[in-house]
C-alpha positions as CSV (number, residue, x, y, z in Angstrom):
1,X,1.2,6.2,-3.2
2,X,3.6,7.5,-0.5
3,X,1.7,10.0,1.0
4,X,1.3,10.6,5.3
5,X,-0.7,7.4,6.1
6,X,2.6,5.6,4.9
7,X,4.4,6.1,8.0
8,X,3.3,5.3,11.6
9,X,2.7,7.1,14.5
10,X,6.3,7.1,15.8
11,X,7.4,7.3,12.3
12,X,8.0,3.8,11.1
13,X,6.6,1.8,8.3
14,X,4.8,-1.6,10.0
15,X,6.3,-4.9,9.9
16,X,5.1,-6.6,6.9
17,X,4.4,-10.2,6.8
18,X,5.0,-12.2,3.8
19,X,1.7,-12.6,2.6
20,X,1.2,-8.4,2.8
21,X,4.8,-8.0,0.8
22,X,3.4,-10.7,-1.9
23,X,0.2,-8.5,-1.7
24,X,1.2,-5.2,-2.2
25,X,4.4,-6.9,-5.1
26,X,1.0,-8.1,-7.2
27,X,-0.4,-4.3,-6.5
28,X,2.7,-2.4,-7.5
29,X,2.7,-4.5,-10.2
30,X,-0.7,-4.4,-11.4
31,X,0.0,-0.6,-10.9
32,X,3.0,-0.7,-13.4
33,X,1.2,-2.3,-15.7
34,X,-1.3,0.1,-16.4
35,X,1.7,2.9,-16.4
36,X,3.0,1.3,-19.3
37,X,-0.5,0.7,-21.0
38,X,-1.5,4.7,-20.6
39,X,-0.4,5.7,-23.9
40,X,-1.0,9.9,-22.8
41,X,-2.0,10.7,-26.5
42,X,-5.4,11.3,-26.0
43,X,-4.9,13.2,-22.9
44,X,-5.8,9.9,-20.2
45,X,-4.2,9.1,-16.9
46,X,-4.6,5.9,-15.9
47,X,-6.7,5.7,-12.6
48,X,-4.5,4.0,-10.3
49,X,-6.3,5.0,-6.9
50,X,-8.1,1.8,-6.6
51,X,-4.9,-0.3,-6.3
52,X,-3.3,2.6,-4.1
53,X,-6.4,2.0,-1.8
54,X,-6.0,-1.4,-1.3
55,X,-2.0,-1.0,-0.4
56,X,-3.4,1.5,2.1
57,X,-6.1,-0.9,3.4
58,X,-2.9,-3.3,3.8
59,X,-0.9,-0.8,5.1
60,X,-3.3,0.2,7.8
61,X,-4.3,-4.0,8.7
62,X,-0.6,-4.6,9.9
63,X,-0.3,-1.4,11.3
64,X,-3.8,-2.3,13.7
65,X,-2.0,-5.6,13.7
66,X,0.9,-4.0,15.4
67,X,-0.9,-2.0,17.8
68,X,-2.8,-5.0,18.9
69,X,0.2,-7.0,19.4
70,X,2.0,-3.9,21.4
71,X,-0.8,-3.6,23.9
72,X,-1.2,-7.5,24.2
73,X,2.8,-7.4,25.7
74,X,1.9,-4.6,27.9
């Protein structure tokens, strides 16, 4: 889940507003959920990506949020 899209521009993770935090708590939840239910005997991984897409979906809203709000105080 942490890959180069995590960070911004300058380096920083965006602000996060509550509802985001809730939404990506359910996700990572949701996430280790399905960790625990992957029992790796016959040889399956859990598909995860769809939940890790939507935290990056998140992640990328409040950054555009952010870059939205910076050139509106310019």
């Amino acid at each position: 889940m942490a890959n180069h899209r995590d960070r911004a521009a300058d380096g920083r993770t965006p602000r996060l507003t509550a509802v985001e935090i809730a939404k990506i708590t359910v996700l990572t939840a949701r996430m280790a959920k399905r960790g625990l239910a992957d029992d790796r005997v016959y040889g399956g991984r859990v598909y995860q990506g769809d939940l890790e897409r939507r935290v990056d979906r998140i992640l990328d809203g409040a950054r555009a949020r952010e870059e939205k709000a910076a050139k509106n105080r310019k």
